[in-house]
Backbone as ProteinMPNN parsed JSONL, in Angstrom:
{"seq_chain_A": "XXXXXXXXXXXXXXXXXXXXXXXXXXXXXXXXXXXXXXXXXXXXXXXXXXXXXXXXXXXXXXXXXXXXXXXXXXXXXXXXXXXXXXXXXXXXXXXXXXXXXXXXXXXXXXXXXXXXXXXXXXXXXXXXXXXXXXXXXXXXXXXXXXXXXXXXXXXXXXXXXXXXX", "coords_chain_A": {"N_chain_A": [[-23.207, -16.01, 9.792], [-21.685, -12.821, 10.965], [-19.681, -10.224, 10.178], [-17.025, -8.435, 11.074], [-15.493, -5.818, 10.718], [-12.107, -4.74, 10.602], [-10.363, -2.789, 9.517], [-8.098, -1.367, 9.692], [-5.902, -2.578, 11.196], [-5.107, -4.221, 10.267], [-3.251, -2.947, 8.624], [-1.093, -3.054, 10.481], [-0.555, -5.418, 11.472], [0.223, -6.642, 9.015], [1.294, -5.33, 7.24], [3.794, -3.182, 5.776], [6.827, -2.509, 7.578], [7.872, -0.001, 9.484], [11.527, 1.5, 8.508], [13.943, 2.491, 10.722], [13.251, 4.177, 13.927], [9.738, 4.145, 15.557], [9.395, 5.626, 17.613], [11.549, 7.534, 17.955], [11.389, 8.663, 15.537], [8.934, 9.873, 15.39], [9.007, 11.827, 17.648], [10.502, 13.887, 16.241], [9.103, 14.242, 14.224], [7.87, 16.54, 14.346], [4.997, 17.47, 14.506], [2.748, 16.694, 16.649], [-0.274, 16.559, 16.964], [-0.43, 14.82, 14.829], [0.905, 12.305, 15.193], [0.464, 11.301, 17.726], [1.315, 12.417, 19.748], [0.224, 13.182, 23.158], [1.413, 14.675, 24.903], [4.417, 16.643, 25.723], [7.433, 16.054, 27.748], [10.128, 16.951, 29.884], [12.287, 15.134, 29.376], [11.122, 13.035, 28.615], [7.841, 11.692, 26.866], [4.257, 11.581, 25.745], [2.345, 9.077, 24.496], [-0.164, 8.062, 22.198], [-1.065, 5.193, 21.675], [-1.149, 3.571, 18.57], [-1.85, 1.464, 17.472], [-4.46, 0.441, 19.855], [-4.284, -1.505, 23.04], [-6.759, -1.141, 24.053], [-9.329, 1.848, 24.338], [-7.73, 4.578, 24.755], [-4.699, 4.104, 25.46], [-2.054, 4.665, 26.749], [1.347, 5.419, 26.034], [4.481, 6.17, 27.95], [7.303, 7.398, 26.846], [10.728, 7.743, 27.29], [13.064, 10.228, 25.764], [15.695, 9.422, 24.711], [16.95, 7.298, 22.757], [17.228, 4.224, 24.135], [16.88, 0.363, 25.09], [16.629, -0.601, 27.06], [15.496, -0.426, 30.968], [18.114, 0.098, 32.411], [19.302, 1.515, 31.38], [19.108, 4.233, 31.788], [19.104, 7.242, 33.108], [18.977, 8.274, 36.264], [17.807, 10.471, 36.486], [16.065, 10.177, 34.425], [15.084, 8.065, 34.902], [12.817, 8.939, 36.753], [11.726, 11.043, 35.7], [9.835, 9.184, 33.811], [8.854, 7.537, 35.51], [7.125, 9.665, 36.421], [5.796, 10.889, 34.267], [4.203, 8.396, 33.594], [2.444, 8.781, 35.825], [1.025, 11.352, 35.736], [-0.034, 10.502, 33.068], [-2.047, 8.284, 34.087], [-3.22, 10.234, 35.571], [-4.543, 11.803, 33.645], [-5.602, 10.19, 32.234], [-8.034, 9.207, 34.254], [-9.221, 11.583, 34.455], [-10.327, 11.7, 31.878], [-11.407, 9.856, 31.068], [-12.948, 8.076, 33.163], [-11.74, 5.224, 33.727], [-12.172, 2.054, 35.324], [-9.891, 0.694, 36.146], [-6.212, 0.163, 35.915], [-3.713, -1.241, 33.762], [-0.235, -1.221, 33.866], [2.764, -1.314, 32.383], [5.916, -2.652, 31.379], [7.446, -4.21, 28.35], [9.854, -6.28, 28.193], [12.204, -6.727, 25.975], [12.065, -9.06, 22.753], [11.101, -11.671, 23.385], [9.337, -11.166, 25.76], [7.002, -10.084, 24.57], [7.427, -7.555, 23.549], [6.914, -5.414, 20.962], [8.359, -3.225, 19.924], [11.184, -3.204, 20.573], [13.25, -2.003, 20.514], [13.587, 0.718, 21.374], [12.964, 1.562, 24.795], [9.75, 1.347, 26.67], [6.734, 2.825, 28.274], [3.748, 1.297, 29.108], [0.506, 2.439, 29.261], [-2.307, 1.439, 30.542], [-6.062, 2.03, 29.941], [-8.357, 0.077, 31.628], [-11.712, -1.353, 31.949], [-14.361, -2.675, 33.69], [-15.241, -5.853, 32.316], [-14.642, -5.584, 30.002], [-12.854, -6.855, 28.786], [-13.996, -9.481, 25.609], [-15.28, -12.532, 24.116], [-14.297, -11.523, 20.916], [-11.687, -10.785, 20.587], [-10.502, -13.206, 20.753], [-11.822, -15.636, 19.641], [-12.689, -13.729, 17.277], [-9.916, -12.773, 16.432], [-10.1, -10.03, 16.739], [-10.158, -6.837, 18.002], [-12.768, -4.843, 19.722], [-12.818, -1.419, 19.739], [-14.229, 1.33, 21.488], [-13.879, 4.309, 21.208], [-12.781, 6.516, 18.695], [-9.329, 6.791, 18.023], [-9.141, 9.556, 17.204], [-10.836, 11.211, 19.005], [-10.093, 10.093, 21.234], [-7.724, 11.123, 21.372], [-8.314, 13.806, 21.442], [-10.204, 14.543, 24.005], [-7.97, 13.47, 26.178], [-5.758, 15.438, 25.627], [-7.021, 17.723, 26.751], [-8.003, 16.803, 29.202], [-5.021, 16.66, 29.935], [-3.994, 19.477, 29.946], [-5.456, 20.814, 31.937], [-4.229, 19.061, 34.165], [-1.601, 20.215, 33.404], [-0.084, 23.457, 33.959], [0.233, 25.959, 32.043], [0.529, 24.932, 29.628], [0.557, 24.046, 26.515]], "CA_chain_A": [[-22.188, -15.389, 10.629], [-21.72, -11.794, 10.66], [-18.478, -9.938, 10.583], [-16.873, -6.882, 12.506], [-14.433, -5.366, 10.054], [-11.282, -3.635, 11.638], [-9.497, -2.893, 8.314], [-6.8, -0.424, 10.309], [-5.124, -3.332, 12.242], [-4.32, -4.732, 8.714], [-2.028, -2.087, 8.438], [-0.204, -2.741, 11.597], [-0.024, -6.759, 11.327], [0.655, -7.513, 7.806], [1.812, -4.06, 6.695], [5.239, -2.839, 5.679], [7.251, -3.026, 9.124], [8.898, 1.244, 8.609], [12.872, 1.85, 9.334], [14.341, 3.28, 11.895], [12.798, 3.905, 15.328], [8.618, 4.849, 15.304], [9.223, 6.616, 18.558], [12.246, 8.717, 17.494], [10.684, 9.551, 14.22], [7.466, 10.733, 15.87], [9.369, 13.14, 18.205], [11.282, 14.163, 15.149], [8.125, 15.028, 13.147], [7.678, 18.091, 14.906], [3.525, 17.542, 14.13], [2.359, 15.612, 17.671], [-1.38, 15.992, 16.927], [-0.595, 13.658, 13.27], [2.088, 11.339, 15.596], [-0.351, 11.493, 18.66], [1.68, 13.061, 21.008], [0.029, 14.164, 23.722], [2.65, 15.673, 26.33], [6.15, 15.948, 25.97], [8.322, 16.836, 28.877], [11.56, 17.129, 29.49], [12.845, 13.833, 29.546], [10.089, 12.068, 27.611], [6.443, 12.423, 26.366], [3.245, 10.793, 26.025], [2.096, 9.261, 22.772], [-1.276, 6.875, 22.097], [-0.895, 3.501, 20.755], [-1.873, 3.63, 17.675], [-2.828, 0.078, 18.03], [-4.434, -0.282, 21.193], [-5.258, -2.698, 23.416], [-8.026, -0.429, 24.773], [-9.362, 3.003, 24.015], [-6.856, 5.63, 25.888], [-3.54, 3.084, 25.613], [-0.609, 5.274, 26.353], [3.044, 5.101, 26.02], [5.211, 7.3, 28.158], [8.842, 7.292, 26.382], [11.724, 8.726, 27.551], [13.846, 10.495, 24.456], [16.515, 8.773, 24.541], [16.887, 5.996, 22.39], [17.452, 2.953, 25.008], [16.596, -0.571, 24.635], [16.584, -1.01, 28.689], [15.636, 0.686, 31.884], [18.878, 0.153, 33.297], [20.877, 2.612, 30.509], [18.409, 5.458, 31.544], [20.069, 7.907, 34.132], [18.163, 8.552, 37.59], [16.828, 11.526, 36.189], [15.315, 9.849, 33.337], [13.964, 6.842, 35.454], [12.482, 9.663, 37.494], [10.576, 11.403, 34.541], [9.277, 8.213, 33.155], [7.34, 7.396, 36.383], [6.015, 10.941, 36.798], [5.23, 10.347, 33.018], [3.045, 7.535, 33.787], [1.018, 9.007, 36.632], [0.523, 12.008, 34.765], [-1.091, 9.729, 32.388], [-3.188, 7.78, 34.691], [-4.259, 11.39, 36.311], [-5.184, 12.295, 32.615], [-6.892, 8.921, 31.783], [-8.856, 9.276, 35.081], [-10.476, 12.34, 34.243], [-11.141, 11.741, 30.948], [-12.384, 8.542, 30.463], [-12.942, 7.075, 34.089], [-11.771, 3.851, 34.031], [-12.236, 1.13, 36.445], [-8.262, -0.007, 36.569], [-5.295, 0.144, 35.218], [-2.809, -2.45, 33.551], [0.549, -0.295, 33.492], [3.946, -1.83, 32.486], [7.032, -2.733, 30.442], [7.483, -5.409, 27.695], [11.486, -5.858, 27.748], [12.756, -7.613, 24.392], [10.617, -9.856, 22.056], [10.392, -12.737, 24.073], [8.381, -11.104, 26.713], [6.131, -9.926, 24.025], [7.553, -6.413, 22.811], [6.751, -5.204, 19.691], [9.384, -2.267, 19.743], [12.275, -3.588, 21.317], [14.888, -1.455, 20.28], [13.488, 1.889, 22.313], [12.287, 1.759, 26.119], [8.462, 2.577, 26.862], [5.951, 2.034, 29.354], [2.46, 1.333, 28.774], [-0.617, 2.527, 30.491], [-3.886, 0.562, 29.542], [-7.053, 1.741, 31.196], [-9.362, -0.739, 31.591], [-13.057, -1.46, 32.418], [-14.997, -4.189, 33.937], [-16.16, -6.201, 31.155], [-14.015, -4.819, 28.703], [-12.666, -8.438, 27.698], [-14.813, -10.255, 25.412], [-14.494, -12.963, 23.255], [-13.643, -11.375, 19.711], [-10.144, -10.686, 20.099], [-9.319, -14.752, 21.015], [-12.319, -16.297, 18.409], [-12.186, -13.453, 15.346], [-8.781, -11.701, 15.936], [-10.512, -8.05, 15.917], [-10.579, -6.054, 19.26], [-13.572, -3.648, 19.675], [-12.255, -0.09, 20.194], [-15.794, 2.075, 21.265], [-13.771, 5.466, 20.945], [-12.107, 6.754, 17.358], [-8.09, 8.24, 18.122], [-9.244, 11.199, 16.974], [-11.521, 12.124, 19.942], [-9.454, 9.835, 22.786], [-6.701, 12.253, 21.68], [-8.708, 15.315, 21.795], [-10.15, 14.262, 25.361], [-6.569, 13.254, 26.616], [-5.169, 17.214, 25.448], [-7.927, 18.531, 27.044], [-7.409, 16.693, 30.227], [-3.435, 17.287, 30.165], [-4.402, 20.938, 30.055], [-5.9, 20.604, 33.338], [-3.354, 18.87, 34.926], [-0.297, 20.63, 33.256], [-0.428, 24.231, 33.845], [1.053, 26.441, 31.238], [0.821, 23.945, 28.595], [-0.296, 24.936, 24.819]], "C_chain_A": [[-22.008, -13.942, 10.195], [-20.194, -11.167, 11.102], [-18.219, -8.738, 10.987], [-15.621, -6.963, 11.365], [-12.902, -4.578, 10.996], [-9.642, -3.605, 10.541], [-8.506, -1.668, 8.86], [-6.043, -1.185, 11.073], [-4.593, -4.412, 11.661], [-3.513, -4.346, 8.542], [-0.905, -2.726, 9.217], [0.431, -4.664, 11.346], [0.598, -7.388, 10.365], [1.248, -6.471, 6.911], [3.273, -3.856, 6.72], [5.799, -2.15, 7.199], [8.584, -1.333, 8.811], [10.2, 0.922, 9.203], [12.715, 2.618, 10.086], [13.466, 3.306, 12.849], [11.435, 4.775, 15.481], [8.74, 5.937, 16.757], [10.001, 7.792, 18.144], [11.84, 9.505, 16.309], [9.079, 10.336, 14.355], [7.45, 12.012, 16.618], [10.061, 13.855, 17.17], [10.448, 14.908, 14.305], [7.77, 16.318, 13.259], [5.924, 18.179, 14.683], [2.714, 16.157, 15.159], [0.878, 15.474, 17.273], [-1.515, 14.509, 15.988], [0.462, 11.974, 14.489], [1.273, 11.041, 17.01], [-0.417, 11.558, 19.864], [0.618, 13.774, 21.516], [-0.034, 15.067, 24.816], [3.806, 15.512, 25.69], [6.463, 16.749, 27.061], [9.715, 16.893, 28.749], [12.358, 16.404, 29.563], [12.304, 12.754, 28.467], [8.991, 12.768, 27.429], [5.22, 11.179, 26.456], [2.61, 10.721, 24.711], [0.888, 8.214, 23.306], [-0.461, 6.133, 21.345], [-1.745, 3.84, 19.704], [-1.994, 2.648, 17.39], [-3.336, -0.233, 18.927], [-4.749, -1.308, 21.482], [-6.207, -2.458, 24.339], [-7.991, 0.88, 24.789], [-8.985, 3.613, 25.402], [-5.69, 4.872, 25.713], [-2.407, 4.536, 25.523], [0.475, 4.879, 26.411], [3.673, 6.44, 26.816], [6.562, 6.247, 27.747], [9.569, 8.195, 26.577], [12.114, 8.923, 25.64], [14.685, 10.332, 24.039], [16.194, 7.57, 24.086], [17.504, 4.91, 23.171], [16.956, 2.456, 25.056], [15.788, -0.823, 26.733], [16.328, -0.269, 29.635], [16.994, 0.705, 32.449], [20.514, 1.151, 32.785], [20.265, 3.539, 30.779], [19.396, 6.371, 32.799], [18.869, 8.22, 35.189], [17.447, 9.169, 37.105], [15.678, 11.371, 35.228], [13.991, 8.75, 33.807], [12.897, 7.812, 36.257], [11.031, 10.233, 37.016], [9.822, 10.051, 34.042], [8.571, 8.048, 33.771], [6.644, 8.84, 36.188], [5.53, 10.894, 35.082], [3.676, 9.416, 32.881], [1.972, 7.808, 34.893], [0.832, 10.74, 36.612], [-0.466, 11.647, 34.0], [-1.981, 9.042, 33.376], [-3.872, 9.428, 35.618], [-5.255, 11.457, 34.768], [-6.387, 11.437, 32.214], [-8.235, 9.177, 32.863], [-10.189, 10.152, 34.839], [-11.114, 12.454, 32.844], [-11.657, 11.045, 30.288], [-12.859, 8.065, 31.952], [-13.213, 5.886, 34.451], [-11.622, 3.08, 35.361], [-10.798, 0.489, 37.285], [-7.234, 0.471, 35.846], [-4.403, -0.96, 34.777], [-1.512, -1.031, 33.094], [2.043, -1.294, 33.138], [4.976, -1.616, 31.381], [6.917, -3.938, 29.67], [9.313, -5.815, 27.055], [11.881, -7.047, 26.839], [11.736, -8.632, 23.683], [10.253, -10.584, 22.703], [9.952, -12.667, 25.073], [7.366, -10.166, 26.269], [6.648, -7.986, 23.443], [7.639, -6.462, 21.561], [7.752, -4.212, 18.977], [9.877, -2.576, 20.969], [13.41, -2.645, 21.644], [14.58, -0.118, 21.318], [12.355, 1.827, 23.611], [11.073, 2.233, 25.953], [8.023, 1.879, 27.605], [4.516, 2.385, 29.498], [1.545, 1.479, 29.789], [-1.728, 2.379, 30.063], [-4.93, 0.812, 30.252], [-8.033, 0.561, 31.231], [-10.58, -0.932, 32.901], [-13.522, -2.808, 33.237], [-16.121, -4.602, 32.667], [-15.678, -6.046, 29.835], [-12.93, -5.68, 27.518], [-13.917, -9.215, 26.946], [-14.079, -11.596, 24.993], [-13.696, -13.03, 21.694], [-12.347, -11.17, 19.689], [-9.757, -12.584, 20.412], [-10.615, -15.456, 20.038], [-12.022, -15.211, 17.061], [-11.197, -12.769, 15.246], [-9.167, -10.467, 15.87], [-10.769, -7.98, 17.816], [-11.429, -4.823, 18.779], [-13.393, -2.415, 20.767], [-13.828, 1.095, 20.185], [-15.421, 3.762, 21.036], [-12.869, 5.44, 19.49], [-10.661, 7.186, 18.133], [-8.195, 9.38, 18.191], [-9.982, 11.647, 18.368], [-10.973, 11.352, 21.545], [-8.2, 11.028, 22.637], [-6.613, 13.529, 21.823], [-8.969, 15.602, 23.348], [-8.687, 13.894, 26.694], [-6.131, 14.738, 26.635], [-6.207, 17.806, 26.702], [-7.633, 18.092, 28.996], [-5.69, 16.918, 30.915], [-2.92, 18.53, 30.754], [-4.418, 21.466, 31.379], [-4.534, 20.489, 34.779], [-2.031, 19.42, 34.944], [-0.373, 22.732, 33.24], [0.757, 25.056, 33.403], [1.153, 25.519, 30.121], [-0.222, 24.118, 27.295], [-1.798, 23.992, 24.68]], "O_chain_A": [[-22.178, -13.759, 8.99], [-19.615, -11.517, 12.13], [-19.13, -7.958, 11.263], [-14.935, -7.969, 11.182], [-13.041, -3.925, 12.03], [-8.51, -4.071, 10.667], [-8.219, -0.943, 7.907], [-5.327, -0.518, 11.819], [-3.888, -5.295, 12.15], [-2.602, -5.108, 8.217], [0.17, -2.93, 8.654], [1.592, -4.998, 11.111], [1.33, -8.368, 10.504], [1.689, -6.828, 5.819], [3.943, -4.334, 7.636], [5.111, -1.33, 7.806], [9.67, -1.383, 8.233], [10.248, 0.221, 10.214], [11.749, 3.354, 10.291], [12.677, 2.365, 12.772], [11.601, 5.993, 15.552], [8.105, 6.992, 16.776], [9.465, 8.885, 17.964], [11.94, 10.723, 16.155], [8.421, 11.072, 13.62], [6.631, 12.929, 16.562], [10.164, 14.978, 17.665], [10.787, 15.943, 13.731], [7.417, 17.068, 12.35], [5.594, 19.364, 14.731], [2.269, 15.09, 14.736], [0.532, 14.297, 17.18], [-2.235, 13.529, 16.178], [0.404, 10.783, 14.182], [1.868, 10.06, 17.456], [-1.219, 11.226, 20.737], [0.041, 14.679, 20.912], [-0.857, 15.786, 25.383], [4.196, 14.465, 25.172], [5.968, 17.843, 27.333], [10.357, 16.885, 27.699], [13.455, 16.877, 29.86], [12.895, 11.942, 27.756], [8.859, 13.973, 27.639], [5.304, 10.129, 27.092], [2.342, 11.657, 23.958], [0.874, 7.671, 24.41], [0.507, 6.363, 20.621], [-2.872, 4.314, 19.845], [-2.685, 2.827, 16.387], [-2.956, -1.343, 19.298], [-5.33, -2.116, 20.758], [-6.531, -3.224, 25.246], [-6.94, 1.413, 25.147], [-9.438, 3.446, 26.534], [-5.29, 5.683, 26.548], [-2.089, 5.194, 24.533], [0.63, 3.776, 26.936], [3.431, 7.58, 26.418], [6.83, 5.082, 28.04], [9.346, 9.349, 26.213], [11.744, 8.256, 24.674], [14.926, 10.869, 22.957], [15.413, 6.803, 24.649], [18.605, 4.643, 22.691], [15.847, 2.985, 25.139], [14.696, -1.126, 27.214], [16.85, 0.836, 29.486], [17.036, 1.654, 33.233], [21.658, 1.388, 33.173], [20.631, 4.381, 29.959], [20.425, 5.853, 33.231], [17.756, 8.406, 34.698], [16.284, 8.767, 37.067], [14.672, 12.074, 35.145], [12.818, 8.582, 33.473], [11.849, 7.181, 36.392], [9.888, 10.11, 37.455], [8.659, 10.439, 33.937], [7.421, 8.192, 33.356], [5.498, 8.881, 35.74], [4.3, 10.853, 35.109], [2.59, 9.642, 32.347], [0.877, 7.247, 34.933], [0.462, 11.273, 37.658], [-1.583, 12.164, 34.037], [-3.06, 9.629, 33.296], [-4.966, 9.453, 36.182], [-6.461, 11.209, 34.767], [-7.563, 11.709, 31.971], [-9.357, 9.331, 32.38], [-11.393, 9.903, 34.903], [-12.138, 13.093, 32.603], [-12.252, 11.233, 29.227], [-13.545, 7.107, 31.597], [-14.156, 5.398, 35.074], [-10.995, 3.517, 36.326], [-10.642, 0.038, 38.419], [-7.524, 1.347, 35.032], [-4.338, -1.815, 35.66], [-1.74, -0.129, 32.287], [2.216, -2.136, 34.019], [4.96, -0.657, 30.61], [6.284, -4.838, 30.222], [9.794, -5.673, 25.931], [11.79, -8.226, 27.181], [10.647, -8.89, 24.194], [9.043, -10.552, 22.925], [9.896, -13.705, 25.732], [6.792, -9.457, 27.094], [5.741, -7.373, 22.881], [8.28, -7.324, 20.959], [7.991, -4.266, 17.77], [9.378, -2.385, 22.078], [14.173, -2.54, 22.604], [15.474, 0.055, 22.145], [11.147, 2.004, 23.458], [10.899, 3.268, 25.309], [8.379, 0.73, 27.87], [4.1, 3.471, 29.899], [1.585, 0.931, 30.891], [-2.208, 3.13, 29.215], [-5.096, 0.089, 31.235], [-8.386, 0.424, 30.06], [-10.51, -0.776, 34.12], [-12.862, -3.847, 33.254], [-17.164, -4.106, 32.241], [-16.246, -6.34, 28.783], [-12.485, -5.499, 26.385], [-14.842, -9.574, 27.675], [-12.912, -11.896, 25.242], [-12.929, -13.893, 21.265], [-11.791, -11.41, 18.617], [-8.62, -13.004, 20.193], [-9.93, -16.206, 19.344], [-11.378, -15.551, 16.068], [-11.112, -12.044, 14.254], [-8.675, -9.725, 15.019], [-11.328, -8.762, 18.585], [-11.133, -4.029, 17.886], [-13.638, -2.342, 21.971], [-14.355, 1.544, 19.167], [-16.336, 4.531, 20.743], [-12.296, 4.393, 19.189], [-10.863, 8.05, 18.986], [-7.625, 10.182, 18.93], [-9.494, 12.687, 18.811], [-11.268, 11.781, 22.66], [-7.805, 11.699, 23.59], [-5.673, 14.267, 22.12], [-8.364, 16.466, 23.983], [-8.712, 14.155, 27.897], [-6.152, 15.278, 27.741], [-5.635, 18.415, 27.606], [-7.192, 18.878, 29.835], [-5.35, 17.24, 32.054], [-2.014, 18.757, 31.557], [-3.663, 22.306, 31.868], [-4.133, 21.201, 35.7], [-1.291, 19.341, 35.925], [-0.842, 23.177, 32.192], [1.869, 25.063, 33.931], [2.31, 25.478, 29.703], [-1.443, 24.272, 27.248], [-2.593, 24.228, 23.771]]}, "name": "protein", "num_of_chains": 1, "seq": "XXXXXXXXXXXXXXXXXXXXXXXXXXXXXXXXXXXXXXXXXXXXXXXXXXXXXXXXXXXXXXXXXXXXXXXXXXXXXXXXXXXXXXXXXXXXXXXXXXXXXXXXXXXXXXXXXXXXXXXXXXXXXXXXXXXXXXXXXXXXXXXXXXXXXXXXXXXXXXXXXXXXX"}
């Protein structure tokens, strides 16, 4: 039997679980390339998963710490969509995927992992792009590094956001 290592997703499963809130402390850092912002607007921003569940996985989060969509204010629910198809313009041109899986995961028992602050995920996906290693050895195979989906992501943002560093 031969094995597929994926010693960075060790970190995330069995790893010290940090305080306080990873979204607020990422806008906080003031250093988006290290936190892997890559938009903010004026309501929210656009960060990678730094676990995905497929190379490109974004998060648009408003900046307000809220648990729910229904504490956000019009203006906020407003930004959050244009947030997310922002991101699927960006994903489009710089990976071109076959689909999208976009949504919400509201409190643990409908599978959120960060409960406590609102986000909404945008997953591109391929045809084919399920196998079976994530449900026999637990390891999902990621074919791009972070480092260069988040260089390709900037680069497409660029594009679409004009005036933007």
């Amino acid at each position: 039997m031969k094995h597929l290592w994926a010693p960075w997703r060790a970190a995330y499963v069995g790893g010290p679980k940090p305080g306080g809130c990873v979204f607020c402390d990422a806008v906080a850092a003031g250093d988006d390339r290290a936190m892997l912002i890559v938009h903010r607007g004026a309501h929210g921003y656009l960060i990678l998963n730094r676990f995905p569940y497929n190379s490109g996985h974004l998060m648009a989060v408003p900046y307000r710490h809220v648990a729910r969509p229904q504490e956000l204010s019009a203006e906020e629910h407003q930004a959050l969509m244009a947030l997310v198809v922002l991101a699927l313009g960006a994903l489009d041109r710089a990976m071109a995927p076959e689909g999208f899986n976009v949504g919400m995961n509201l409190g643990r028992a409908a599978g959120a992992g960060i409960d406590e602050h609102l986000h909404m995920h945008v997953v591109p996906r391929w045809v084919g792009d399920t196998n079976y290693m994530p449900v026999l050895g637990e390891v999902k195979v990621l074919p791009q590094h972070l480092d260069e989906t988040y260089a390709r992501l900037v680069e497409a943002l660029a594009a679409e956001v004009p005036g933007r560093d």
